[in-house]
Every structure is written in structure tokens, then in C-alpha cells.
C-alpha angles and dihedrals in degrees: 000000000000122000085246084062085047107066087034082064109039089047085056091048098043116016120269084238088076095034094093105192094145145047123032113346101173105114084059099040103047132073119234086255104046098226098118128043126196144175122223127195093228137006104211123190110193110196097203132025089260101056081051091054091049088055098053091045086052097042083045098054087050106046095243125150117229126206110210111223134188122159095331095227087131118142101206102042104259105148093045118118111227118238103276101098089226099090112108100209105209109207115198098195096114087064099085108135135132100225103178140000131194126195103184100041080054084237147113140204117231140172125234100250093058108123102227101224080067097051083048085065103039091061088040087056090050095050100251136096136259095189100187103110128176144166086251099048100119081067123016109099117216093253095065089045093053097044076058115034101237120206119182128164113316091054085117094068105018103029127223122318091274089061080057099053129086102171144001132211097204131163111236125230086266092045105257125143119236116195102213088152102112096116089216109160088202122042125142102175104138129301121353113253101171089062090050090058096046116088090005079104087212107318098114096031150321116279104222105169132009138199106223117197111234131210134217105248119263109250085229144007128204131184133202136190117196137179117227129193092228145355084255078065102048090054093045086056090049081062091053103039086054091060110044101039096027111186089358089077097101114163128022115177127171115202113179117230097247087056084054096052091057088064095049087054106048100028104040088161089080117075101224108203115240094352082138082067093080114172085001091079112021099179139026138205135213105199122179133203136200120190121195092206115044152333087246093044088061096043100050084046091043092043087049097054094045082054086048090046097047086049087050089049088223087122124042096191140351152182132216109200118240098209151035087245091051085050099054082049091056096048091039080061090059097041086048099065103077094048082045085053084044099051079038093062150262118330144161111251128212133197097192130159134199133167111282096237096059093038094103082052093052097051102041083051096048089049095056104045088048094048088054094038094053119000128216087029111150124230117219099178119164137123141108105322086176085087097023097252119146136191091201093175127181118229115205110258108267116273093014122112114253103212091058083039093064089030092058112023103019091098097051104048090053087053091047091051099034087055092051091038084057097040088058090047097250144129122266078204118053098162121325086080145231098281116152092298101073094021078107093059098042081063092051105037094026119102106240096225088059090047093048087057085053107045081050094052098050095044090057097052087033123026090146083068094219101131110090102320111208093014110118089349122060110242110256 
């Protein structure tokens, strides 16, 4: 079959209108960051699961590789067709239902294409809670967060977007459909496929529908943002802050004091607590609290365990906001750092996780090897040390151009943190993915024996090779 062959029959199957070969193309062929462009053959955009299957039939038949898309909100381009011009790029974005939702099994049914921050608001409207919460939410679809395994702010309580998840409708590499839609919270019928499907960003099949596990409200919900002497601090407070709320701990987030100040210098508007303490308070946290009883049942916990934490010495000073509208502020002051990076320069990002007790190590290591390597570098480290996930980006030295600076200098500053993520036993990706962007590094910091079960797997669900080829694995 030609290519030719190809559009006349995926505009049978699924209507020309939604077989995009002209025009501007860029919001399917670019990746978020705009750091790679490429060219498809096709944008094709299926409106039910079996229009999807039919695609892939057809994509299979001819030997066509095929580039899974949601929102395209990915960080390491992993929904980017390469520069052929004979990748067919399947968005999913039509396919925005709410099929089903349950109540009493705490669930709902949705379909791929849903943009989260709408599914946030369905359960909301139903009383009930969608906990996954991310900086892209306006935007990303499910589908995207669960080919990745997003993971976002509340991963502390409610874990990434595979803890979320009970069961997958997904079409297979030959363009079969598999019903994993049951929403059994126990089911130990064989291996579990749903599992394989989550974080393998389109490589083994497209997600097409997805059963999310809901949660009853919180009765209230309380944020503090509090100033620490040291990173040694912060975690010493994610101990005590473990002990003394429990699950109600919902959100912990370090944001070192440099990455504040950016903010304070690009969005003057937001008003950035104790960022007058300088190397006082290196760090601060944002913490959050949801009570299932009461608004004065979390104040008086979340009051205890500030007193607990001044005593300790692990926070110099702290604010509890007083309403839902200060809380939104304080949080506004955390989802602004990576756009204030962004107004600030140029600079090489990294999604890195370590356990959170050698996190202040780590950083005092990585500091350190960066400061002698390149001086005058610049260390913008925040991000949700509940889970031990850190976004310990790299800001262009002051006054240097920050083109020449990644051109000449990119390469090396991932090889300086990737050696110190894998000497503390860590991940140099904590939730944005592997993509095409980081394949190279799953070869180097990757056990063997690991990559040789992947390659195996996805040889047996696609030996055509058509799903996302060069996305998680190398290319041979």
C-alpha cells in the first residue's frame, strides 16, 4: 500500500475532514518545548476507539509508523514525529467523553482525549475528588498522563497516575481492541496488563479509555508556607509532618530560595513569603493539609505540628493561609517558578528523583560538582520532595548567552547530574518520562538485564515496530 493508498483510506475510515496533511501542523509536530520539529505524513484525529482501531489496521497493513498524541504538553519529546514525512501522528484529542461514572465503586469511565483539568471538575461537580494535579493541566488529556505516568503535586497522598488507575481500554500494534475496563480494585487474573501500558508513552499500544479511581472531598483543606534553615531541614519536617497529619498530608513541595527570587523578578505582581530571608532560609515548603473532619480539626493538627517544627528548629518562620484565595497565592508562587526560569533564560531542565533521605547529599554534592565544573552556573532546584522528585534545573551563568551556553556545555551538565542521580541511587526521570529525548540515557544508566525484558516485550506486542519507534528504547 502507497502512502498515496494510505490517506485515501484513512479519510474513508474516518472522515477527510479529520486526515490533516496541509496547512499548519505545528501543534502536532512540535514538541511543548520547542526544541524538536518534525513533519508527519498525516495528523489523524479518530473520534471513537473504533475509528482508532481501524487506523492502526490500516497504518499496520501498510508498514507505517504511527506517533501517539494527547495534549502534547510532554516534556521529552515523546509524541514528536521524526523528520521523514511517513509518520502518521494519531491524536486522540476528539475522544473526550465521560463514558461512565460510579459513584459507589468511587470510579469513572473516560475516554483518552479528556483534558484533565476537565475531568478535575466533573468529579468536583459530583461531589466527589480527581486528585491528579499538575502545572499542564488546562491542557494535558489522560491519556497523555497515564502513557507517562504523571505524577504532579499530590503524589504524596495519592500516588502517580498509575496508583489512580483500575483498568485501560487500549488498541493493540495489530489493531485489536483489549477491555480492560472492569474498575476492580482486586484482580489477580494473570499478568497485569494495565500496568504494562502505563508509563510505555505509546510504544506497546494506544490508551483509548481509562477507568480513574475517585475520592470522597476533604472537609477542609489548609496550606502553609514555611521558611527552613537547610534541605536537611525540609526533609526533617517531611518526617514530621508524616507523623503528625498522617494521610492528610496531601501536597510537599521545596523550592530553593534562587528559584524564588526569579519569580520575584519576573512576576512582581506575587507577593513570594520571606523571600527578604536570603541564605537564612535557604529553602522554603509549601505543605498542605486535608482534613476529613473540619476546618478546625486541621488547624489545630496543622498548628501542632508548626509548634513541633519551630521547637525542632527545622522552620524559622511560617504562614498558614487564612483562605481558599491565600491558598491559591501560595501555590501560584510555586507554579510560577518554572515560566519565571523561563522569562529568566535559557536553561537545561531535570526531573530527577532520589530517595528523600539523601536528597540534602545529593544536593550539596551536586552543588558542588557543578560550581567547580562551571562556575558561576546558576541552581534552580524545586519540586515535590514528598516523593523525592526533584526539577534540579540549571540556569545559564549570568551575562552568557544561553544558546552558546547549551551548545556548548548542555551535554556536559546532564553527564555531571545523571552521574551523581545514579550514584545516589536515584532516577534521572521522576515523571516527565523517558521520550526520545532521554532513550539515550535508559541504555547508559539502565541495568541490561531490565533493557533486555523490554526490548522482549515490545517485540512480542510489536514486532512490526510501528508504535513509537525511538520513544523509551533506542532505535537499534
Amino acid at each position: 500500500m502507497t502512502s498515496i493508498d494510505l490517506l485515501h483510506t484513512l479519510r474513508q475510515t474516518i472522515g477527510a475532514a479529520h486526515v490533516l496533511t496541509d496547512g499548519d501542523l505545528t501543534a502536532y509536530e512540535q514538541d511543548w518545548r520547542k526544541r524538536v520539529r518534525g513533519k508527519a505524513l498525516a495528523v489523524v484525529r479518530p473520534g471513537s476507539t473504533a475509528e482508532v482501531a481501524a487506523v492502526v489496521k490500516a497504518c499496520a497493513a501498510a508498514g507505517v509508523q504511527i506517533v501517539p498524541q494527547g495534549g502534547n504538553t510532554g516534556l521529552s519529546v515523546g509524541a514528536t514525529p521524526d523528520q521523514t514525512g511517513q509518520q502518521v501522528v494519531l491524536s486522540l484529542t476528539r475522544m473526550n467523553a465521560v463514558r461512565h461514572m460510579d459513584r459507589d465503586n468511587l470510579s469513572f469511565t473516560v475516554e483518552a482525549g479528556c483534558i484533565l483539568q476537565n475531568l478535575q471538575d466533573v468529579a468536583d461537580k459530583a461531589g466527589l475528588l480527581f486528585p491528579l494535579s499538575l502545572a499542564a493541566e488546562g491542557s494535558c488529556t489522560i491519556g497523555g498522563n497515564l502513557g507517562t505516568n504523571a505524577g504532579g503535586t499530590q503524589v504524596v497522598r495519592y500516588g502517580n497516575t498509575r496508583d489512580l488507575c483500575l483498568g485501560l481500554e487500549v488498541v493493540t500494534p495489530q489493531g485489536e481492541v483489549w477491555d480492560g475496563l472492569k474498575g476492580l480494585r482486586k484482580d489477580n487474573t494473570g499478568y497485569d496488563l494495565r500496568n504494562l501500558f502505563i508509563g510505555s508513552e505509546g510504544t506497546l499500544g494506544i490508551i483509548t479509555a481509562a477507568t480513574m479511581k475517585l475520592f470522597p472531598q476533604p472537609a477542609a483543606q489548609l496550606t502553609a508556607f514555611a521558611a527552613v534553615p537547610s534541605m536537611e531541614a525540609a526533609v526533617r519536617l517531611l518526617g514530621l509532618s508524616h507523623q503528625h497529619l498522617g494521610a492528610g498530608l496531601t501536597g510537599f513541595e521545596v523550592m530553593g530560595q534562587f528559584a524564588l527570587s526569579l519569580v520575584v523578578k519576573h512576576m512582581p505582581q506575587l507577593r513570594v513569603p520571606f523571600a527578604d530571608m536570603g541564605d537564612t532560609a535557604p529553602y522554603c515548603v509549601l505543605l498542605e493539609n486535608a482534613d476529613s473532619e473540619s476546618e478546625q480539626h486541621a488547624r489545630e493538627r496543622f498548628e501542632h505540628l508548626l509548634e513541633l517544627a519551630f521547637e525542632d528548629g527545622c522552620v524559622l518562620d511560617a504562614v498558614v493561609a487564612e483562605s481558599l484565595a491565600q491558598a491559591h497565592e501560595l501555590w501560584h508562587v510555586r507554579e510560577s517558578i518554572p515560566l519565571a526560569q523561563a522569562e529568566e533564560g535559557l536553561n537545561i531542565k531535570h526531573d530527577i528523583s532520589i530517595a528523600a533521605s539523601r536528597i540534602p547529599a545529593f544536593v550539596e554534592h551536586a552543588d558542588a560538582v557543578l560550581q567547580r565544573e562551571i562556575p558561576g552556573v546558576r541552581l534552580v532546584n524545586f519540586g515535590h520532595l514528598g516523593d523525592g522528585n526533584l526539577h534540579y534545573n540549571v540556569q545559564v551563568p549570568e551575562g552568557q548567552d544561553g544558546k552558546a551556553f547549551l551548545r556548548d556545555k548542555e551535554a556536559l551538565v546532564n553527564h555531571l547530574v545523571y552521574e551523581a542521580v545514579a550514584e545516589f541511587g536515584g532516577s534521572f526521570s521522576a515523571e516527565h518520562g523517558v521520550g526520545a529525548l532521554k532513550a539515550d540515557k535508559l541504555e547508559k544508566y539502565q541495568s541490561p538485564v531490565a533493557l533486555g525484558m523490554m526490548r522482549a516485550i515490545k517485540h512480542a506486542l510489536d514486532p512490526q515496530g510501528i508504535m513509537n519507534p525511538g520513544v523509551v528504547l533506542a532505535r537499534d
